[in-house]
N, C-alpha and C positions, 0 to 999 in steps of 0.2 A: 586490527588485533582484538582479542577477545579479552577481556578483564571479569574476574569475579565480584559481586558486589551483591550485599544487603542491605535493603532497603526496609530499614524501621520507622521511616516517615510515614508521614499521609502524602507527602506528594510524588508525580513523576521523576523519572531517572533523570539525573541530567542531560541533557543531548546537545549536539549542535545547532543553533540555527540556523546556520547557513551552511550550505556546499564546502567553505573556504574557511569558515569559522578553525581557529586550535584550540578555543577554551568552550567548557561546558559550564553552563553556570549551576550555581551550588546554591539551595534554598537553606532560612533559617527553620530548623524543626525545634521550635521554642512552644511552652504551654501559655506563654504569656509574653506580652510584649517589654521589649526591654527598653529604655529608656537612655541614650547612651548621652552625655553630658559633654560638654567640651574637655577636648583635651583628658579626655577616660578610657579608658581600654576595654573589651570583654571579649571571652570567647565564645563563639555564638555554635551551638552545632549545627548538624544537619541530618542524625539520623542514616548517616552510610558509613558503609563498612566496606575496604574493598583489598582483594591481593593479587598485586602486582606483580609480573615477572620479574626475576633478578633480573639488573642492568637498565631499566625502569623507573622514573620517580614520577607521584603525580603531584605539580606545582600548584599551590592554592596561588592565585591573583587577585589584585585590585579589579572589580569593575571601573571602567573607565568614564563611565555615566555617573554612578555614585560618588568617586573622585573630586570628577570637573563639576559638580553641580552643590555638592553637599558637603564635601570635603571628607568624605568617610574612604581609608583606606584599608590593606590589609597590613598590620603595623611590624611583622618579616616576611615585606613581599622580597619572592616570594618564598611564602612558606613551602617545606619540604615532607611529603607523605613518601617514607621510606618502602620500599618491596617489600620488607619484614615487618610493617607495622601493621598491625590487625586489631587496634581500636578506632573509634567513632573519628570520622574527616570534623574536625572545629577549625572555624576561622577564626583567628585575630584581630578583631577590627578597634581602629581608634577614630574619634572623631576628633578632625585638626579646623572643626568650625568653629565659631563662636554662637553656634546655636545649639541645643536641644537633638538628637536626631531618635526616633523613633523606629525600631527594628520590630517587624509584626513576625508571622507566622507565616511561610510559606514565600518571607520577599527574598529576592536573587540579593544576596551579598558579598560574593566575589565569586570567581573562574576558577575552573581545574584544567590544569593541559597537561597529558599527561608527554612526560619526554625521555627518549632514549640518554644513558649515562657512560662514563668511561671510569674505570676504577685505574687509578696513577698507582705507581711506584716509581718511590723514590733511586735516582741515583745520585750519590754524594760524590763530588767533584771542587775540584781547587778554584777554577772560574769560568764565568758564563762564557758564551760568545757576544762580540761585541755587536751595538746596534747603533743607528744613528740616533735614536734615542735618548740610549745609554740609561742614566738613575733618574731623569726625567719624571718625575712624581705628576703628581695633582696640577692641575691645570697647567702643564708643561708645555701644550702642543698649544694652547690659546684658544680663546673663545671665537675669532670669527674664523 
C-alpha cells in the first residue's frame, strides 16, 4: 500500500529491514541530545508527518533491542497515529532503568507498523452468550 509522508528530518524514510519485518523503525529528529533519567518520560519526535487511509492506524512500538537491553520503552505501547491525524509522529518513551539513558540525533527509538482496523457498533442486549469461561478476569486461565 502507498502511504503519504513528509519528511522534515535529516534522515531516511523509515523502511523495512527485512523481507518479513512489520515494523519500520522511527529515528529521533532532536537538535540536541536528550538526556532521559530513570523513571522520566519524554516525547521524542521524529520529523514525519503522514496520511493514512480510513480504516488504517499506524502503531508506534517498543524496539525490542532498546527494551531488553536499556530498559527504554514506548510508555502507551502501542501508541496510536489516527487516519485523521496530520501532525508530527512523537514517541513516548520512558526509561524503566536505573541508569541515565542518552537519546542522540538520528537513533531508532521505537517501530511503526502500520495496521488494518474495524470500526464496532454497538448492540445493547439483556445478556451475553455463555462461555466456559464465563466472568473469568485476570489470571483466570493460570500461569502454566
Amino acid at each position: 500500500m502507498q502511504i503519504k509522508i513528509i519528511n522534515k528530518s535529516n534522515h531516511d524514510l523509515p523502511n523495512y529491514e527485512t523481507i518479513a519485518s512489520a515494523g519500520m523503525d522511527l529515528r529521533a529528529n532532536i537538535s540536541e541530545a536528550i538526556i532521559l533519567k530513570p523513571l522520566e518520560r519524554t516525547i521524542v519526535k521524529t520529523g514525519l508527518f503522514i496520511e493514512l487511509p480510513i480504516g488504517f492506524e499506524a502503531q508506534v512500538r517498543p524496539r525490542s533491542g532498546l527494551a531488553a537491553k536499556k530498559g527504554i520503552t514506548v510508555l502507551n505501547a502501542p501508541g496510536t497515529v489516527d487516519a485523521d491525524y496530520r501532525g508530527e509522529i512523537g514517541v513516548i518513551l520512558v526509561n524503566l532503568s536505573n541508569d541515565d539513558f542518552t537519546i542522540e540525533n538520528g537513533e531508532r527509538v521505537a517501530q511503526l507498523v502500520i495496521a488494518k482496523h474495524e470500526r464496532a457498533e454497538w448492540v445493547i442486549v439483556e445478556e451475553l452468550s455463555e462461555t466456559s469461561r464465563g466472568k473469568g478476569g485476570f489470571g483466570s486461565t493460570g500461569v502454566k
